[in-house]
N, C-alpha and C positions, 0 to 999 in steps of 0.2 A: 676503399679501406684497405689498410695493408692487412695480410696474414697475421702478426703477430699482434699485431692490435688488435682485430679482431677475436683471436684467439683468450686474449688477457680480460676482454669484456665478456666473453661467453664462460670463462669460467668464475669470474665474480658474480656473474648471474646464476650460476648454478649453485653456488654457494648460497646462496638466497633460497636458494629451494624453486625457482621458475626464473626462465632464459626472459634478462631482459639486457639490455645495454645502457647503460645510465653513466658513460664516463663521455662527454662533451667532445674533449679532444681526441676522439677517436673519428669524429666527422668527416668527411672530407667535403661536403657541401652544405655549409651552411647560409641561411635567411638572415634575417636580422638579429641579431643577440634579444635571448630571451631576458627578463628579469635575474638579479641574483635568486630572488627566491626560488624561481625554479630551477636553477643549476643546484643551488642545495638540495630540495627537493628530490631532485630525480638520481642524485648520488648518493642518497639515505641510504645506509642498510636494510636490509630485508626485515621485514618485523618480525617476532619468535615466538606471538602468543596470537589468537585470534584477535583478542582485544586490541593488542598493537597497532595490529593491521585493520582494523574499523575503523581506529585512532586516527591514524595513516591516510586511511581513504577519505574520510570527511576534511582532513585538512588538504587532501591533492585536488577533493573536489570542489572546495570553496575556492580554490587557486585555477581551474580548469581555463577559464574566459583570459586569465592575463598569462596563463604559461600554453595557447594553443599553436604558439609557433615552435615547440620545444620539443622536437621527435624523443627523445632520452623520456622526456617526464611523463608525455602518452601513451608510453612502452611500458611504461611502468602502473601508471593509472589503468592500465587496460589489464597488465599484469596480476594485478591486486583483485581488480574485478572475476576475472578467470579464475580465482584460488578461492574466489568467494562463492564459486559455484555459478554465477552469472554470466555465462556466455553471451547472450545478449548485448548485454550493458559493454561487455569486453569486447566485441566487435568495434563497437564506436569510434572505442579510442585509439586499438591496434591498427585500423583503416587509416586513423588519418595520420599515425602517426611513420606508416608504410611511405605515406603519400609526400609525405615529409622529407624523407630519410628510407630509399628504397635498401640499403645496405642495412639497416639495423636487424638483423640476423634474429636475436631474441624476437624482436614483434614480430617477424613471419613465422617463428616457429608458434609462439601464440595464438598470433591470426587462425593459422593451419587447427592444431587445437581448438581452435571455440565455435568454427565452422563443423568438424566433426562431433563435437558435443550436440551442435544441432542439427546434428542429422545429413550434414555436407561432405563425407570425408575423401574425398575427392582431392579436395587441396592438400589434407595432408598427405596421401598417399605418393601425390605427384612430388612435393617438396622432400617426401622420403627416398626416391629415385631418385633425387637429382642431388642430395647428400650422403647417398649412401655409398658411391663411387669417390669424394672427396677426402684427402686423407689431413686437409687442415680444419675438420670440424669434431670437435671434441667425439669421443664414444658415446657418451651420458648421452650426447643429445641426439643422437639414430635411437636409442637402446629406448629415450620418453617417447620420441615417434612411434616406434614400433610398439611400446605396451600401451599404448593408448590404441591401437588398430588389434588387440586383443580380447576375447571375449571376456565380460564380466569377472568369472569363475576365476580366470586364467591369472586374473591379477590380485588375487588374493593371496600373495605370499608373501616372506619376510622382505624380502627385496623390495616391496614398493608398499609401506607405511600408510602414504597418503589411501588407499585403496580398503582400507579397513576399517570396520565399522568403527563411528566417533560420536561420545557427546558432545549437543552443542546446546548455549544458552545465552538469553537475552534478556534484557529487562528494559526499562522504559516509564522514566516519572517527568510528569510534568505537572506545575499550577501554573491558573490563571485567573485575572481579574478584571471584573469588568462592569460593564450595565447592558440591562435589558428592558426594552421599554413594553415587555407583556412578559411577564413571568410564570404566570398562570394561564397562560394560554385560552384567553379569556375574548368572549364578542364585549362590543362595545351597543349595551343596549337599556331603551330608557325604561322599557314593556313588551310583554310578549302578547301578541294574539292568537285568542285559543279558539277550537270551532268547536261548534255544539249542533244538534237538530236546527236548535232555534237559530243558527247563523254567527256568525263571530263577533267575540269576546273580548274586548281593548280589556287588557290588565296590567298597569301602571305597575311597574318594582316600585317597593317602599324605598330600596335602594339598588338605585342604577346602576349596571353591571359592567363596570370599566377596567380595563385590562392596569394590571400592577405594576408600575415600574420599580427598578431600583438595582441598587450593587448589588453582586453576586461574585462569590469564588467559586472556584473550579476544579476540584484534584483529579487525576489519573493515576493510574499504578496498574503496571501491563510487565504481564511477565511467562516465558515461555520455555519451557527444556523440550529439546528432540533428541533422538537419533537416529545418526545416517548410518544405513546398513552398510556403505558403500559395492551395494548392488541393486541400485536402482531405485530403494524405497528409505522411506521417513515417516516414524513416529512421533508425533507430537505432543505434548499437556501443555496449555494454556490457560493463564487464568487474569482476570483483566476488571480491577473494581472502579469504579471512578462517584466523586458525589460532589454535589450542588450545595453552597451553603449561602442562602440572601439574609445578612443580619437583619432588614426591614422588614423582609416578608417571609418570615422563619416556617409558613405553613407550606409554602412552595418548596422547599427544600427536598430533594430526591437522593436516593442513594441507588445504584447498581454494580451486580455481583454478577461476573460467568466465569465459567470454568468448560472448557472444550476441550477434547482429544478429536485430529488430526492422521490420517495416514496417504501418503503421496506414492504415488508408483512414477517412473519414469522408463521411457522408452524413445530415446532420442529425442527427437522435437517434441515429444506427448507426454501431457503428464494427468493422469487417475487423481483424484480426492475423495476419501471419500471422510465423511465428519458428525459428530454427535457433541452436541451442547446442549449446557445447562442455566438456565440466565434467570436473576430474582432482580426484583426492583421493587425498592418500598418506599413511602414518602408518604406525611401527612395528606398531602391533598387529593392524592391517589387512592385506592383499593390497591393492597401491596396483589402484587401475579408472583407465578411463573412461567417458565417458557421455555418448554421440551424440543431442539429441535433437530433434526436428522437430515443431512444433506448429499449429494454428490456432485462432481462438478468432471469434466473433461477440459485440458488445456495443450491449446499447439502455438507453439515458435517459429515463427516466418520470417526469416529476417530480424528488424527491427520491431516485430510486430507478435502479439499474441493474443489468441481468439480466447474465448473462456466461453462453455455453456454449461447450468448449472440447474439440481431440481434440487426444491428445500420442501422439507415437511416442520411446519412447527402446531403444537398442542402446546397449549395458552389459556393458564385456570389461575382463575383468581381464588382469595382467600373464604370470600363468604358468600359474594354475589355468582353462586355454580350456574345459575342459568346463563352469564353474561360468556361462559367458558366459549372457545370454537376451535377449529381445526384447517391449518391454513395449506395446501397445495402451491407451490408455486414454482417460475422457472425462469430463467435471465439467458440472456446471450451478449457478449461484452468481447469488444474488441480495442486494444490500444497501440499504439503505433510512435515510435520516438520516430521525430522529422530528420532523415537524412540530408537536409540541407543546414537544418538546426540541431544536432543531439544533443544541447541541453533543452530541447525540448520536445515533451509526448502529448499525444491528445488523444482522446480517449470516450469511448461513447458504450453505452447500456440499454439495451431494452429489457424491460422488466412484466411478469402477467402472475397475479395471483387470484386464487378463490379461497375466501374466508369461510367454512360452514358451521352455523350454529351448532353445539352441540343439545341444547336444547330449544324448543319449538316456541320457549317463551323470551327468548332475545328478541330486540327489537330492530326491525328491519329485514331481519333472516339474511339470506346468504348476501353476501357482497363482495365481490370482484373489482380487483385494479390494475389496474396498466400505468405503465409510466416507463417515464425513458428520464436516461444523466449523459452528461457531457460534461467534460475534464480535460484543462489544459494545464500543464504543470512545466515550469523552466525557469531560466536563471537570468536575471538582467540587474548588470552592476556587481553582481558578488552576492546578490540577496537572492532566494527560492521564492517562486510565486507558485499561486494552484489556486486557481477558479474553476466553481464547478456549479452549473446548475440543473435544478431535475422541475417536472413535471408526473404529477401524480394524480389520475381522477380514477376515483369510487364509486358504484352505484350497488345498489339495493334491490331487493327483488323482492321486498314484501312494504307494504307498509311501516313508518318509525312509528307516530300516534296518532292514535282516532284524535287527539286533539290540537296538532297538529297540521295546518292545512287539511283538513280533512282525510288524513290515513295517508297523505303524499310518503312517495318512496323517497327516504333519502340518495341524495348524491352530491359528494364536492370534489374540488379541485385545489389539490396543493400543489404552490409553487417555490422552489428556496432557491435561494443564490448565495455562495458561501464564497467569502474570498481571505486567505492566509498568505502573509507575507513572514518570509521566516531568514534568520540571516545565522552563520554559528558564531558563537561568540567563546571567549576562556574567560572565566571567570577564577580568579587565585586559589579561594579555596576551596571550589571545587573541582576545578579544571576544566576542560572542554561543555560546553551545553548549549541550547539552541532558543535564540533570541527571536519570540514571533509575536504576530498582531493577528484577528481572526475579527471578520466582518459577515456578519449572516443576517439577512434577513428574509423572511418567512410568512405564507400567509395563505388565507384556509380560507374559501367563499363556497357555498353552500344555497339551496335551494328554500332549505330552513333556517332563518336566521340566526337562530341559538347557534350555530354549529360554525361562524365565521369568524373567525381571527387571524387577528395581522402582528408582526411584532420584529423589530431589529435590535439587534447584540452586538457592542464592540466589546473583544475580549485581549490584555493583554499580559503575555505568559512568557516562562522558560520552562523547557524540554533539556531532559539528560538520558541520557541510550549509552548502555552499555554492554 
């Protein structure tokens, strides 16, 4: 790369507000010519609003699979990513696009950047020695080296904006439509038998208890305001309502309401949560709850990878039936990992251990304890987003459910789900960008008591809009 080209690129990048190089002809080794789109693309100006740049990023990342031979457009993807706070995710694409185009200046100075965000800085230290003595590389960018290898405190001045505390806000609606062939979460049964001294009870339903099918809508509306100290921590309000509506089976229909605050601490690779939510659900076929619940979680960034372990407390009262109230303990440990061989794709796994305790001695069954593990694949094939994920969940009891019930048998079941979303983005005229998906779940609950098993699958199909 010559000096002056070089030069002309590193200060159009800066004018952007982050060193990237996105003019083509500044190459001097190039692969195969990439698509037009992505020479458009990766020469866009810099966005000037957050929004823009979401805007931005979904369309570079719906583009990723057909523009990966394009160092300019992954300097810039990885770019975006870095400004989004996501070191991580910004690795990915700054890598290969080094690997690409060892000269694009901008993606090393990134790269160096999103390694020190997580805790590496090492690289940038060395790339700041080995620029600091050159007198063809712009000031601005020794001067972003160096205030980034400055303490927190230190960069709170007029001089560097980005470093000052920010509101930031998001929102997120989707519907969907579909059928579900158990709506009510219902066994499929013709009698129950009951036990007595005298021995057991064949008692025939007048009417047999058959799980409901039928169409069902679906709304979302998720919405969230923070801000970033930019020293390390985030406040959050969150509030997230979503409800069910089956024209057939109008008694199944559910509604739920939360509202959560949020606060994040950061210390390089580690980040504090700690969290208090508020969550109501009411629906005819239900006793309407709520659900008090108090959390904290620790999280670390490895690479491509980040660990999460968490303890949740939730207190969970219903409206009339006080003795059915309990008090739940619980803790996770979750790790997920994007495949360096694939980074449009992560996989991801959860184990999970709770105890439920009655809060009064006249609940049925008394304490109950579960365990369960999830697994999560989520990646891009063809230009569409996929995410399969399935969990396993068993329950057991430590007291009797009914004396007339198998003879006072302790409850215990086993739930299994497998959830599969295929989602693609789409622009729709009048509303502009939104996200075109299909969701496939099915579900199903076996039990030791038969009252207590049901099966049931939902195909659901929907648009998402995020802004």
């Amino acid at each position: 790369m010559t000096v002056p080209c070089m030069v002309r690129a590193l200060k159009l990048s800066l004018l952007s507000g982050l060193l990237v190089v996105g003019a083509l002809n500044c190459k001097v080794r190039a692969a195969a010519a990439p698509p037009t789109v992505c020479v458009l693309m990766a020469s866009a100006e810099w966005p000037q609003s957050r929004s823009d740049r979401q805007r931005m990023l979904r369309d570079m990342d719906s583009l990723s699979e057909r523009c990966d031979g394009s160092a300019a457009f992954l300097a810039l993807l990885g770019a975006l990513w870095l400004e989004e706070g996501e070191a991580a995710q910004a690795m990915l694409w700054l890598e290969r696009a080094i690997l690409l185009d060892p000269a694009v200046l901008g993606a090393r100075v990134d790269h160096a950047l999103a390694l020190a965000a997580l805790g590496q800085p090492a690289a940038r230290d060395e790339l700041l020695g080995a620029l600091a003595s050159r007198d063809d590389v712009p000031a601005s960018v020794i001067r972003r080296l160096r205030d980034s290898a400055l303490p927190a405190q230190a960069l709170q001045t007029a001089d560097t904006p980005a470093r000052m505390g920010r509101w930031l806000q998001r929102g997120e609606v989707s519907v969907k439509h579909g059928s579900d062939s158990n709506l009510d979460r219902s066994p499929a049964l013709d009698g129950i038998t009951l036990t007595s001294p005298d021995g057991p009870i064949e008692l025939p339903l007048a009417i047999p208890l058959r799980p409901r099918e039928g169409q069902a809508s679906v709304g979302e509306l998720a919405w969230r305001v923070a801000y970033d100290t930019g020293q390390g921590a985030l406040w959050q309000l969150s509030a997230a309502l979503a409800a069910r509506r089956a024209t057939s089976e109008s008694d199944t229909d559910w509604q739920y309401l939360q509202v959560r605050v949020d606060h994040w601490r950061a210390w390089g690779p580690w980040r504090a949560q700690l969290q208090s939510a508020l969550g109501h659900s009411t629906g005819p076929l239900d006793e309407p709850y709520s659900a008090y619940r108090f959390g904290a979680a620790l999280e670390y960034d490895h690479g491509a990878c980040t660990g999460r372990a968490a303890l949740e407390i939730e207190a969970r009262r219903l409206v009339s039936s006080r003795y059915l109230d309990g008090d739940l303990l619980g803790g996770l440990a979750s790790w997920e990992c994007r495949l360096p061989w694939a980074p449009h794709w992560q996989v991801g796994a959860e184990v999970k251990a709770s105890s439920d305790r009655p809060k009064s001695a006249e609940r049925p069954g008394g304490r109950q304890r579960q365990a369960g593990a999830t697994v999560r694949i989520s990646g891009k094939v063809s230009g569409f987003d996929v995410e399969l994920s399935g969990n396993q969940v068993r329950a057991d009891e430590n007291e009797g459910f009914s004396p007339l019930l198998q003879n006072n048998a302790r409850r215990s079941f086993r739930q299994s789900r497998l959830n599969l979303e295929i989602s693609r983005p789409v622009r729709l005229p009048p509303v502009g960008p939104a996200v075109l998906f299909i969701q496939w779940s099915d579900a199903r609950q076996t039990s030791n008591i038969e009252l207590f098993s049901d099966a049931g699958t939902s195909a659901f199909a929907g648009l998402r809009w995020r802004w």
